[in-house]
C-alpha positions in Angstrom: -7.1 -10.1 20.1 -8.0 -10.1 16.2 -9.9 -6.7 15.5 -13.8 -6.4 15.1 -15.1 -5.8 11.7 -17.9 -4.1 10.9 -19.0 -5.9 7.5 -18.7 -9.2 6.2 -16.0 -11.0 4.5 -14.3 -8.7 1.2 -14.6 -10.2 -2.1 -11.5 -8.7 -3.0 -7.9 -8.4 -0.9 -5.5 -6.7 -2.4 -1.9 -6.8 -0.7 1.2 -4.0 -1.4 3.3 -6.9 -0.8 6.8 -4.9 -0.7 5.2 -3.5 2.0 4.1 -6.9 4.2 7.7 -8.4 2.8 9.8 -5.4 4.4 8.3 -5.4 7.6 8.8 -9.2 7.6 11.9 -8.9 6.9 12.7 -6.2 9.8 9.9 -7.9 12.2 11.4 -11.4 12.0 14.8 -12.2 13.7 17.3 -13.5 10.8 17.8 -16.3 12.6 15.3 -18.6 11.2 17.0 -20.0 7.7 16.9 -22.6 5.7 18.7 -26.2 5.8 21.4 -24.5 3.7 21.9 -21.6 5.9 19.9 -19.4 3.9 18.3 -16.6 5.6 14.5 -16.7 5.4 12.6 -14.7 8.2 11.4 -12.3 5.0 9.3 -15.3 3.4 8.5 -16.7 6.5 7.4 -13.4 7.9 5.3 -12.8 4.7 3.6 -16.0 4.3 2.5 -16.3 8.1 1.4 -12.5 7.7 -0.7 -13.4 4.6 -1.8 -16.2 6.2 -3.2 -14.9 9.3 -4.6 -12.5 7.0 -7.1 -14.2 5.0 -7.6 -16.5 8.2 -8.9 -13.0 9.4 -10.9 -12.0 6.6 -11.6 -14.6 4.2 -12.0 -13.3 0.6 -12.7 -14.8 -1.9 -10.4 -13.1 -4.5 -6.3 -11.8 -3.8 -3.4 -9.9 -5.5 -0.3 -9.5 -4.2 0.3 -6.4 -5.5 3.8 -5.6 -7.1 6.4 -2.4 -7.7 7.4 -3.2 -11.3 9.0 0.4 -11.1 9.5 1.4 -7.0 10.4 4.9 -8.4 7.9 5.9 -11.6 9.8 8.3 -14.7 5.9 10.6 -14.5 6.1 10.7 -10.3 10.4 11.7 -11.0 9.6 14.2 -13.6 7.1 15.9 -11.4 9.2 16.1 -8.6 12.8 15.3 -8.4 13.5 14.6 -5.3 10.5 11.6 -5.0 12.5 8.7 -3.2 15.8 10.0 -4.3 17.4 9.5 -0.9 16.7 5.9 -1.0 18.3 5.3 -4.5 21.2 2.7 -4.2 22.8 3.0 -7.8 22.1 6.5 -9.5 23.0 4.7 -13.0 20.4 2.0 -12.1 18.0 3.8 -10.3 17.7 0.4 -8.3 16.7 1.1 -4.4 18.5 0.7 -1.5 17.5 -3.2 0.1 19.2 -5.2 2.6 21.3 -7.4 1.4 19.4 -10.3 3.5 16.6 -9.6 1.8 17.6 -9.5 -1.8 17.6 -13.5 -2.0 14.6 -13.7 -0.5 12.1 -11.8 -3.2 12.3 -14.4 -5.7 11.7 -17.0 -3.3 8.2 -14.8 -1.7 7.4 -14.5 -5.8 8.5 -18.5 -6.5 5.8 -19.6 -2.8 2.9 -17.2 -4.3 3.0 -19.3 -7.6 3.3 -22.3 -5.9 0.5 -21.6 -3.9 -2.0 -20.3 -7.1 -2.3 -16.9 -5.5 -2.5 -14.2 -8.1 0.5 -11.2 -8.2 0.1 -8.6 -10.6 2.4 -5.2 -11.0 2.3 -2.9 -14.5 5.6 -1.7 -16.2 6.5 1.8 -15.0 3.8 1.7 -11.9 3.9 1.3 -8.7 2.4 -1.7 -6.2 0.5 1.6 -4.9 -0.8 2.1 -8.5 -2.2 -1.3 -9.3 -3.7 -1.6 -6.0 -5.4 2.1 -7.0 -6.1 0.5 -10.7 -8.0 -3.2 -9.4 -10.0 -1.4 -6.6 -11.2 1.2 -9.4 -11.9 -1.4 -11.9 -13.9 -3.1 -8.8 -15.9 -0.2 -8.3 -16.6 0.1 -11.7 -18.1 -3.3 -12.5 -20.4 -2.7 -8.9 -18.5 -5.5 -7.2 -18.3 -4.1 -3.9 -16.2 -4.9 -0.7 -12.3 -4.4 -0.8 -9.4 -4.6 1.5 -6.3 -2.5 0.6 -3.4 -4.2 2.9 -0.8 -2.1 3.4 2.1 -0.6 5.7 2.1 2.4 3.4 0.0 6.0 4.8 0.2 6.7 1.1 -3.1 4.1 0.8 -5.3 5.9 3.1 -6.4 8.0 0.1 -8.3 4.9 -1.1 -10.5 4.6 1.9 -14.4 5.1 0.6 -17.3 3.9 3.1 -20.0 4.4 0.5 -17.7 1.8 -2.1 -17.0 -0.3 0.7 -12.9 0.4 0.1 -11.2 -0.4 3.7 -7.7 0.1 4.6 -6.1 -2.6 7.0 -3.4 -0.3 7.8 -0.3 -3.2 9.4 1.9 -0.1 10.4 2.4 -1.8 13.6 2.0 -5.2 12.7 -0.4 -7.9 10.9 -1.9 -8.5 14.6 -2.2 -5.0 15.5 -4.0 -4.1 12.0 -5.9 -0.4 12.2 -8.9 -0.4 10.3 -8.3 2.4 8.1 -12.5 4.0 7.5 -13.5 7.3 6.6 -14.4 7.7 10.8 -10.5 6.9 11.7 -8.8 9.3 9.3 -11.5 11.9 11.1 -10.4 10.9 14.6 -6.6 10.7 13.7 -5.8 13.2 11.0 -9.5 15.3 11.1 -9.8 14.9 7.9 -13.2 13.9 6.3 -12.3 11.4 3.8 -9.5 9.5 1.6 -9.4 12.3 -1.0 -9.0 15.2 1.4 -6.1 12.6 3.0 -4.5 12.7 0.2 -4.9 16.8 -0.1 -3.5 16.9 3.4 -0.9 14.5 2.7 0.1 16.9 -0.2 0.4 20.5 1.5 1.9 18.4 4.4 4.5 16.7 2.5 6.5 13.4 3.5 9.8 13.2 3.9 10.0 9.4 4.1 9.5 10.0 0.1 11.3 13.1 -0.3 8.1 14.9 -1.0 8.3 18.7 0.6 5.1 19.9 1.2 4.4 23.6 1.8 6.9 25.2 4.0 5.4 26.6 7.4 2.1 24.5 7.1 1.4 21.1 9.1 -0.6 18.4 9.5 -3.1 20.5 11.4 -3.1 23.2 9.6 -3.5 21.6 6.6 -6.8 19.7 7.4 -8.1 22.9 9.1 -7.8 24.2 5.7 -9.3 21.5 3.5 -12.0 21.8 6.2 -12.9 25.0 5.4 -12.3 25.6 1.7 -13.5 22.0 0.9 -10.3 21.0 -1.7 -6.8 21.9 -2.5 -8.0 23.8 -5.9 -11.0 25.7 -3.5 -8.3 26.0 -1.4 -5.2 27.3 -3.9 -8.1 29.7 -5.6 -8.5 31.6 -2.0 -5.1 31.7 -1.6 -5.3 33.8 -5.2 -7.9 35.8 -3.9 -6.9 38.9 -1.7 -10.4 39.2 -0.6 -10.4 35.4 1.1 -9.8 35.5 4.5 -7.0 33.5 4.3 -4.3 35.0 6.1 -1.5 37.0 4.5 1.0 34.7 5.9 -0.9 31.5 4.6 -1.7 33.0 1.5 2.3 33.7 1.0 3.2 30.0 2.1 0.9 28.7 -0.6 2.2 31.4 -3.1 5.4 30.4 -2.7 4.7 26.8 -2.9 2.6 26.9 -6.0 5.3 25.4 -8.3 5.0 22.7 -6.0 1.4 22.4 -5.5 0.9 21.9 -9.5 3.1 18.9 -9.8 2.6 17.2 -6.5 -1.2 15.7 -7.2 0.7 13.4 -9.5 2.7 12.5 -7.3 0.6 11.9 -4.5 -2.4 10.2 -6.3 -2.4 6.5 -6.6 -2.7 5.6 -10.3 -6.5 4.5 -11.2 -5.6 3.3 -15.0 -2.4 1.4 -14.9 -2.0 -1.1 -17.5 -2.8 -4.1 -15.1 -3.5 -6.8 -17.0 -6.9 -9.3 -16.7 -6.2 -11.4 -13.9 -7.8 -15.0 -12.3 -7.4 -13.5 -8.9 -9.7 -16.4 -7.3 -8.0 -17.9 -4.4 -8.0 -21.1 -4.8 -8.9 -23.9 -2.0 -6.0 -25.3 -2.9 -2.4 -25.7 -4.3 -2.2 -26.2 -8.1 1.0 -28.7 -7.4 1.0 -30.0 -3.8 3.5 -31.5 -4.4 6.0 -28.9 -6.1 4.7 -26.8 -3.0 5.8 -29.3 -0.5 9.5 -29.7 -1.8 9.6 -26.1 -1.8 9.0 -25.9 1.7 11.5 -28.8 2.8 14.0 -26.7 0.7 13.1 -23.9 2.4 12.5 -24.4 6.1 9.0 -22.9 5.8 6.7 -26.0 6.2 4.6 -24.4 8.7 4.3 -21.5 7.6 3.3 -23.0 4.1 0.9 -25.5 5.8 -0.9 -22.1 7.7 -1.2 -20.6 4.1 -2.5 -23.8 2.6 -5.1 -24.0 5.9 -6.0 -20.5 5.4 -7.0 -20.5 1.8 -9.2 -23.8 2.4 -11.0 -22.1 4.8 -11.7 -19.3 2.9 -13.0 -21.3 0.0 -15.1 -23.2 2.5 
């Protein structure tokens, strides 16, 4: 059952689409390929998840969002170790993908073209980053209603009732989407709202991206803290002051962590002015070239998946 939504359509969707294209690729059994034998499941995946997506929500604009740099120089200076386990070739810096999916990227860009939906990244930055970048530039020109798509925790930080910012967090699946609103980070992390995530995420750490996080202090502890000091610096500055009643054993954890603590807000914050370019994110009612689209789908073994993007995006624009 497709979840309930509390407002009405977004006027702006904004996919992290290495995110939606590696859990297609893990989600899908590589047994569906092409008439050559290529494997596809990874652009099948992606195009029935986007699909079903704006089937679900029907905005009016879209960007699949891109990692022109999956590991940013600023976010490696601050902090080393940020996704250095997952590094493939040191020499390259180029991440560690399956080789079943390697193919398959050009072919998810090569179907978004084809299909006149907008993809945007920005040299050095992260898909994470231009997502950050579009919704900000949203909120600044009072356009209001955005859904952040994503598979990534990282994103949560972006989650703002009063801008109308949502999360659709696909962690377990497009079909199983969470609502990510300032009421569920309360009820699942008791945390108040996508800024103090983002705090909590930080003395926390995550070692999915090689981020520490304070040594001795968890997820609990961590928004108990925010809680009652209101942000990290509040937070940091009572740890500084023997007269808080901070513990001594807290105050020493966050002591000892401060080199830490300095660089890691760069780390952890999504990027609000990458150079994005101007985009014509409308999504259109239909294909620019059917029939460029339509060869690319015999090619590729992906007419129905193709035809439910095509059926989506018409009824959107209806």
């Amino acid at each position: 059952m497709a979840p309930s939504f509390p407002d009405p359509r977004p006027e702006l969707m904004l996919l992290d689409a290495a995110s939606l294209y590696f859990r297609s690729f893990h989600g899908v059994p590589d047994s569906f390929t092409a008439p050559d034998g290529t494997v596809v499941n990874a652009l099948r995946g992606f195009l029935d998840s986007v699909a079903y997506l704006i089937t679900l929500r029907g905005p009016g604009r879209v960007v699949a969002c891109w990692d022109e740099d999956w590991r940013p120089a600023f976010r490696v200076e601050a902090i080393p170790s940020y996704k250095a386990h997952r590094v493939a070739n040191p020499r390259t810096n180029a991440e560690e993908v399956p080789d079943l999916l390697t193919p398959q990227v050009p072919l998810i860009i090569e179907a978004l073209s084809l299909l006149g939906v907008c993809r945007a990244g920005a040299a050095g930055y992260e898909a994470d980053d231009v997502i950050g970048t579009l919704t900000a530039r949203q909120l600044a020109a009072g356009r209001g209603q955005v859904d952040v798509v994503t598979g990534d925790r990282d994103l949560f930080q972006l989650a703002d009732d009063s801008a109308a910012v949502r999360v659709l967090y696909v962690g377990r699946g497009v079909r199983k989407l969470e609502i990510v609103d300032e009421a569920w980070l309360l009820g699942k992390y008791g945390v108040t709202s996508g800024q103090m995530y983002a705090e909590m995420a930080t003395l926390r750490g995550d070692p999915s991206d090689g981020l520490p996080g304070v040594a001795g202090i968890g997820e609990k502890t961590a928004a108990g803290m925010l809680n009652r000091f209101g942000t990290l610096t509040a937070l940091r500055e009572a740890a500084a002051d023997p007269s808080s009643d901070l513990s001594p054993g807290q105050r020493k954890k966050l002591a000892e962590a401060s080199d830490y603590l300095d660089a890691a807000p760069r780390v952890v914050t999504v990027a609000p002015d990458a150079p994005v370019p101007d985009l014509d994110d409308a999504l259109p009612g239909t294909p620019p070239d059917h029939a460029a689209l339509v060869a690319f789908a015999e090619k590729w073994g992906v007419e129905s998946s193709v035809a439910r993007m095509v059926q989506a995006m018409t009824k959107a624009a209806g």
